[in-house]
C-alpha positions in Angstrom: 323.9 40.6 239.7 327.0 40.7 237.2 329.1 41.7 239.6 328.1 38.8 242.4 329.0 36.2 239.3 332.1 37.5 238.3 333.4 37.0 241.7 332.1 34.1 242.0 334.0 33.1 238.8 337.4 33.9 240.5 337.2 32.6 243.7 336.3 29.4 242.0 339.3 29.8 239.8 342.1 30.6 242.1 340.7 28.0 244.9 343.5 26.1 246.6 342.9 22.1 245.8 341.7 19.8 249.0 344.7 17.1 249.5 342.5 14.4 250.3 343.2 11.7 252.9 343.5 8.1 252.2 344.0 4.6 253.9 346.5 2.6 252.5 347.7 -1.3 253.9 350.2 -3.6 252.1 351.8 -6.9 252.6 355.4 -7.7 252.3 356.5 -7.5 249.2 358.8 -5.6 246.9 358.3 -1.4 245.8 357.0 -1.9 242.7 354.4 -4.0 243.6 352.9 -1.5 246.9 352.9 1.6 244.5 351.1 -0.2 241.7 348.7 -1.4 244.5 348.5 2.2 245.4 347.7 3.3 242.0 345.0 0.4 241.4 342.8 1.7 244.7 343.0 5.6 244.4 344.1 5.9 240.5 347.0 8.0 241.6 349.2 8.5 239.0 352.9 7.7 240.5 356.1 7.4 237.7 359.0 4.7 238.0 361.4 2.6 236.8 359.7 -1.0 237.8 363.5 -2.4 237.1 364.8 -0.6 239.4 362.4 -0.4 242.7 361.4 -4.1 241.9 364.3 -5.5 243.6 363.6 -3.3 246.6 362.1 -5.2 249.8 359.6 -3.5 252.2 357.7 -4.9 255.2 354.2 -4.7 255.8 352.7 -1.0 256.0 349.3 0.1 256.7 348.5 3.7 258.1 344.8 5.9 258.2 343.6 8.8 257.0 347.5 10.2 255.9 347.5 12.4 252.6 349.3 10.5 249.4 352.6 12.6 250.0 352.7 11.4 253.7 352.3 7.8 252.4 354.8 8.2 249.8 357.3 9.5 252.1 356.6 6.5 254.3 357.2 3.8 251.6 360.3 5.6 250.4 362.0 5.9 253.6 365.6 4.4 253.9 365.3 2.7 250.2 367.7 5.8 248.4 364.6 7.2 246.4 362.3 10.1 246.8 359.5 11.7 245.0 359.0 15.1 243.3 354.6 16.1 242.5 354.7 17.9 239.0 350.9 18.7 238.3 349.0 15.5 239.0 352.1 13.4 239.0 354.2 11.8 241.3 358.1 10.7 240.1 360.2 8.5 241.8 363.5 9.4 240.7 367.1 8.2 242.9 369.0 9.9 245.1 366.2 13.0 245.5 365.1 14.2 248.7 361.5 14.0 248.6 360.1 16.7 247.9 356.4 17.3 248.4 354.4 19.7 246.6 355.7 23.3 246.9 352.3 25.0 248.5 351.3 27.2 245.3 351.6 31.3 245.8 348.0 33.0 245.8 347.8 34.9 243.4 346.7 38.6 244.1 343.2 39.5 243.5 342.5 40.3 240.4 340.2 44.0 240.6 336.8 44.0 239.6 336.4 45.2 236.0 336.0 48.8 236.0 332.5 49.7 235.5 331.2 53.0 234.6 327.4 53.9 234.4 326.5 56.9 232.8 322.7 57.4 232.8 321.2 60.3 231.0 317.1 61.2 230.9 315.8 63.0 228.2 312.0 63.8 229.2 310.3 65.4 226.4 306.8 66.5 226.9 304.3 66.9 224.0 300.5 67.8 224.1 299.8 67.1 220.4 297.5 64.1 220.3 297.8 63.7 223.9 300.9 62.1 224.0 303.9 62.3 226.4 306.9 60.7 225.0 310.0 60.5 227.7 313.4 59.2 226.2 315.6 57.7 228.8 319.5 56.8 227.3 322.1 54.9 229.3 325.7 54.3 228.5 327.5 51.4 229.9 330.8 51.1 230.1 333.1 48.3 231.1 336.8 48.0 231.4 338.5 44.7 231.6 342.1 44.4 232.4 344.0 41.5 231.1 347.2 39.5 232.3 349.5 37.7 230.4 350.3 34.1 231.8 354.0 32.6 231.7 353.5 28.7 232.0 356.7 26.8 232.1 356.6 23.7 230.8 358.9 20.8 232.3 359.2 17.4 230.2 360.6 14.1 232.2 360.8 10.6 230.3 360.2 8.4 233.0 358.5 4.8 233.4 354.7 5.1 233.9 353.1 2.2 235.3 349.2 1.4 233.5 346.2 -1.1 234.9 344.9 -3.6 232.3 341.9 -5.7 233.1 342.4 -9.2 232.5 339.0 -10.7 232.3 337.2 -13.2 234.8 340.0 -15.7 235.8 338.8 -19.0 237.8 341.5 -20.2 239.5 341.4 -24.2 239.6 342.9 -25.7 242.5 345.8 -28.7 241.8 344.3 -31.5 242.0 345.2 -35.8 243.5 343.5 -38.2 241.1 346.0 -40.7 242.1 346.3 -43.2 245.3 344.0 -44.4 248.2 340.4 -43.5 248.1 337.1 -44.1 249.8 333.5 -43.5 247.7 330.4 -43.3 249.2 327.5 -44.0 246.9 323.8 -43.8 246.4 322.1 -45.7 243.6 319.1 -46.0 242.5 317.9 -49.0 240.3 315.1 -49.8 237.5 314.4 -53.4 238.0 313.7 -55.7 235.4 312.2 -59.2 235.8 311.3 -62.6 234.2 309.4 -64.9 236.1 307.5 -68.7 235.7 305.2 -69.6 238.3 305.1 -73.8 239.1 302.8 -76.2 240.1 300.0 -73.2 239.5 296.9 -73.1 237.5 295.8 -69.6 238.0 297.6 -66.5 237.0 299.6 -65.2 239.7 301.1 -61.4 238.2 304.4 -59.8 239.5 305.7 -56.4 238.9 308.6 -54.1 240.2 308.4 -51.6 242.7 311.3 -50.1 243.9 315.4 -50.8 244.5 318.0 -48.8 245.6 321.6 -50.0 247.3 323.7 -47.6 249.6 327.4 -48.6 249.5 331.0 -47.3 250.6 333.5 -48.3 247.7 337.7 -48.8 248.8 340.3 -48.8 246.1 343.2 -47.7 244.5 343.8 -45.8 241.8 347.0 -45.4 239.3 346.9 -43.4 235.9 344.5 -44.2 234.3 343.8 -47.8 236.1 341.2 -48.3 238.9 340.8 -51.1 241.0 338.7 -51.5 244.0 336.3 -53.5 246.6 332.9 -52.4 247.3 330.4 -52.9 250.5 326.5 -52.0 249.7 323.5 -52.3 251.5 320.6 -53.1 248.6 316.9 -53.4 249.1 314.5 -54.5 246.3 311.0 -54.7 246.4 308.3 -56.2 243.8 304.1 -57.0 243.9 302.1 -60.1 243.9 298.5 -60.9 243.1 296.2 -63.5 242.9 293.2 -64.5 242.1 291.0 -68.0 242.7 287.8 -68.7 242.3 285.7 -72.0 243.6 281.8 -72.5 242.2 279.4 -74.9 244.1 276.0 -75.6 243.3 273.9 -75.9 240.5 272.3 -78.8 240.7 269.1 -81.3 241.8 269.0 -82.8 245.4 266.1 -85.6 245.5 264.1 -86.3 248.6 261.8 -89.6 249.2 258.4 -88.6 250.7 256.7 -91.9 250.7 257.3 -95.6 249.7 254.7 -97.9 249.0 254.7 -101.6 247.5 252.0 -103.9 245.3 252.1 -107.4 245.3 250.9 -109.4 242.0 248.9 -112.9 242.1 252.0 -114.3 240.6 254.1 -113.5 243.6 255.7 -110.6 242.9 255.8 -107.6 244.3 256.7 -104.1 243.1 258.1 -101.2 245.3 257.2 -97.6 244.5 258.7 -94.6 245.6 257.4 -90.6 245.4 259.9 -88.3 245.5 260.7 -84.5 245.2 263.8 -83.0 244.0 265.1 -79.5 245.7 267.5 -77.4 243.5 270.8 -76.4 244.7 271.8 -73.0 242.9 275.5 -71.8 242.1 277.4 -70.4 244.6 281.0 -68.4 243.6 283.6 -67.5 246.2 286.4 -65.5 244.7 289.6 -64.9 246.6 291.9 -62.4 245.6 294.9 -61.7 247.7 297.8 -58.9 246.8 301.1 -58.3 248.5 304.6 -56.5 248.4 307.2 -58.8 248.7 311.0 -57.6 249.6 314.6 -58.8 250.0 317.6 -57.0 251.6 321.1 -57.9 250.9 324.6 -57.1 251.9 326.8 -56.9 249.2 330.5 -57.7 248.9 332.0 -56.9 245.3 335.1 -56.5 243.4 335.3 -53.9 240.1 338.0 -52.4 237.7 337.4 -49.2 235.7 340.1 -48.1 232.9 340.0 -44.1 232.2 338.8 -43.7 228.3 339.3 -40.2 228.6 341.6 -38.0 230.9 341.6 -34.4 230.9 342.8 -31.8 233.4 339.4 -32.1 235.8 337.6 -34.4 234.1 337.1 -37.8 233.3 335.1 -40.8 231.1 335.7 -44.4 232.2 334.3 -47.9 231.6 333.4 -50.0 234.4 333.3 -53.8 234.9 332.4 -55.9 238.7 331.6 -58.8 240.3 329.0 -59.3 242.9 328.5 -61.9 245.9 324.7 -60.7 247.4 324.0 -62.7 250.9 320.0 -61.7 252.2 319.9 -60.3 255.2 316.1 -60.0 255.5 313.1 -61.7 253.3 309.4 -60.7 253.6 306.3 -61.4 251.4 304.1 -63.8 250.0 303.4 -66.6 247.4 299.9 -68.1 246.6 299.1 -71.6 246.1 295.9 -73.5 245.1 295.2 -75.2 248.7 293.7 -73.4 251.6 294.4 -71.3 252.4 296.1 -70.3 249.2 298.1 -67.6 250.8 302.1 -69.1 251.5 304.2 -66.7 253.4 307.6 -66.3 252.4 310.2 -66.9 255.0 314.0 -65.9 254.5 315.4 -69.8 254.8 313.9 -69.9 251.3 316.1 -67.2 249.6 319.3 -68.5 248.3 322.7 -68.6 250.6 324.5 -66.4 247.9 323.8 -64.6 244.9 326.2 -64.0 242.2 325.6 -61.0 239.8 327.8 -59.0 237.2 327.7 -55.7 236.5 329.3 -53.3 233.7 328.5 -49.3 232.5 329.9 -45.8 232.3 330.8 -43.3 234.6 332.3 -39.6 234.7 334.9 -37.9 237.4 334.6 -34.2 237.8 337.3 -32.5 240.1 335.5 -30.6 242.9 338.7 -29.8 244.5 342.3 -31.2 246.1 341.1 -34.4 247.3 337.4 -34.5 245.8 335.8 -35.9 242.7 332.1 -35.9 241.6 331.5 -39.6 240.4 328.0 -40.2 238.8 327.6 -43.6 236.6 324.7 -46.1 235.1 325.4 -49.3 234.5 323.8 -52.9 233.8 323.9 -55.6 236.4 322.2 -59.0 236.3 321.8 -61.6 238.7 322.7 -64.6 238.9 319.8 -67.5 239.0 316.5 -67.0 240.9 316.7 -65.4 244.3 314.4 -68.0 245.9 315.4 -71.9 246.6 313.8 -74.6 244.5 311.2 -75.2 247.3 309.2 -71.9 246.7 307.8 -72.5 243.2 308.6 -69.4 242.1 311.1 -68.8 239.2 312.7 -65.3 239.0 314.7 -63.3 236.3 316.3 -60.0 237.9 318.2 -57.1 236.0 319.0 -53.9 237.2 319.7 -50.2 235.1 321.9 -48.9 237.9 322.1 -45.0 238.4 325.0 -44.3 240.7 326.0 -41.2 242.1 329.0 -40.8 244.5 331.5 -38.5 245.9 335.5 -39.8 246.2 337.6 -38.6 248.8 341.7 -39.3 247.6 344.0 -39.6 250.9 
């Protein structure tokens, strides 16, 4: 068993290295650069002068499964340098023929260590006490021969190129926040509304449902100055109900059954009647009728923004419009106090034109070369009532616009 480990021990220590085989591609560019590429991938430490072999140009190279001195030697060629391996490092020195690796000379075997076993029994046999006692002695000798090792040490001051990890770096792209654009938008609106209901008695109640707009804005932008037109499809939608009541009854009806007359001595005569009375009672008839009632406009509009704050990709600006709404479609219904109380609402009675004005907030964030990110809120009120004089229906509207859309800079 000592002797199978010991050899062991050498062969492992006078085993010839593997020279292993890489793959190895690079771009034009200059020396410098493909051997620091070539120590970044396979940590291989290679020695130069980055002055020197930076102003050296080589075309693209790529090769497979070569070993690092075949690589070298492939780099090098026709560029006046070579290499030299001394231990684990490759120099690149000028005017040297490269020279690869000299193979290292085997060393001869070492010879086992002498061993020398010298066994020796000693049996000695005693019948006192029945006992038998046997002494057994073994000498062991080993002799170890020993070497000395001349290493010769070789210094060379050289440059040494070194790897330093520079953190995650996010490259932005540049970036065109000036010129021609086109915006399409989505907004979507919290309606507010004030309303007075004419010529009638009984309650009628109105609340908001829904708005929204879709719109394609077209400007120009300069510095810190925006102007622009907008187109916009909007939509807006509110509920009505009603309720009317009408009570009959409750009262006498009388009926004659029979008519009969006396006449006096003096000449006069007296008419009596018998009659019976029938009771009417109350009758209620409640109507209650409830609808959604909805207008559609296209928008035309015109709107300046100023830039309150301009960093590198991103942006704060205030935001100021007119608006000219013209209905495109008008559904719904109003109640009046006539049968048969429900009026419906046709889109001759929505006003021509609508004027509203509009002004808010809004950010720009850089997505990329031409692209920017626009969400903004804003206020924007109309105008007068949506509805012509005719309809007796007065209407407030104000909107809490919440924008998002996505420029696109020519």
């Amino acid at each position: 068993m000592l002797l199978f480990l010991v050899c062991t021990l050498f062969q492992r220590t006078y085993a010839q290295p593997l020279n292993p085989l890489i793959s190895f591609s690079v771009e034009s560019c200059s020396l410098d650069e493909a051997l620091e590429k070539l120590f970044a991938e396979y940590e291989l430490n290679v020695a130069f002068s980055k002055a020197e072999l930076h102003s050296i140009h080589i075309e693209g190279y790529s090769c497979s499964y070569k070993s690092v001195e075949e690589v070298l030697s492939d780099l090098l060629r026709g560029t006046g340098y070579g290499f030299k391996k001394v231990g684990k490092q490759y120099v690149i020195r000028k005017d040297q023929k490269i020279i690869a690796e000299e193979p290292e000379t085997p060393e001869p075997v070492l010879p086992l260590p002498e061993e020398v076993v010298v066994r020796k029994t000693d049996t000695l046999v005693s019948k006192a006490a029945d006992t038998i006692r046997i002494i057994d002695t073994v000498r062991h000798i080993v002799t170890v021969m020993r070497y000395d090792t001349v290493v010769q040490v070789e210094t060379q001051h050289d440059t040494v190129y070194s790897v330093k990890y520079k953190g995650l770096e996010l490259p932005w792209p540049s970036f065109r926040d000036n010129g021609w654009y086109l915006s399409p938008s989505l907004t979507l609106s919290k309606m507010n509304m004030e309303y007075n209901t004419l010529e009638t008695e009984n309650p009628i109640q109105i609340a908001p449902v829904s708005a929204y707009a879709v719109g394609l804005d077209f400007g120009y932008k300069y510095k810190r100055l925006n102007v622009g037109l907008s187109l916009a499809y909007k939509s807006m939608k509110y509920s009505v109900s009603f309720g009317h009541s009408i009570a009959e009854g409750d009262y006498y009806v009388n009926d004659t059954l029979d008519t009969y007359y006396v006449v006096y001595p003096t000449g006069d005569t007296t008419y009596h009647y018998i009659l019976d009375s029938t009771y009417i009672p109350l009758t209620i008839t409640n109507y209650a009728y409830r609808d959604v009632n909805r207008i559609d406009y296209l928008s035309l509009g015109l709107f300046v923004s100023l830039d309150v704050v301009k960093l590198d990709y991103f942006r704060l600006f205030a935001k100021m419009g007119l608006t000219a709404d013209l209905p495109v479609a008008c559904s719904g219904s109003y109640f009046i106090e006539e049968a048969p109380y429900q009026y419906e609402i046709k889109r001759e009675q929505a006003e021509s034109v609508r004027l509203a004005w509009l002004g808010g907030l809004g950010l720009g964030w850089k997505l990329g070369n031409h692209f920017e990110l626009v969400p903004e809120v804003h206020y924007r009120q109309m105008v007068g009532s949506p509805y012509r004089a005719d309809l007796p229906l007065d209407m407030r509207l104000r909107f809490w616009d919440f924008r998002l859309g996505l420029t696109y800079y020519f």
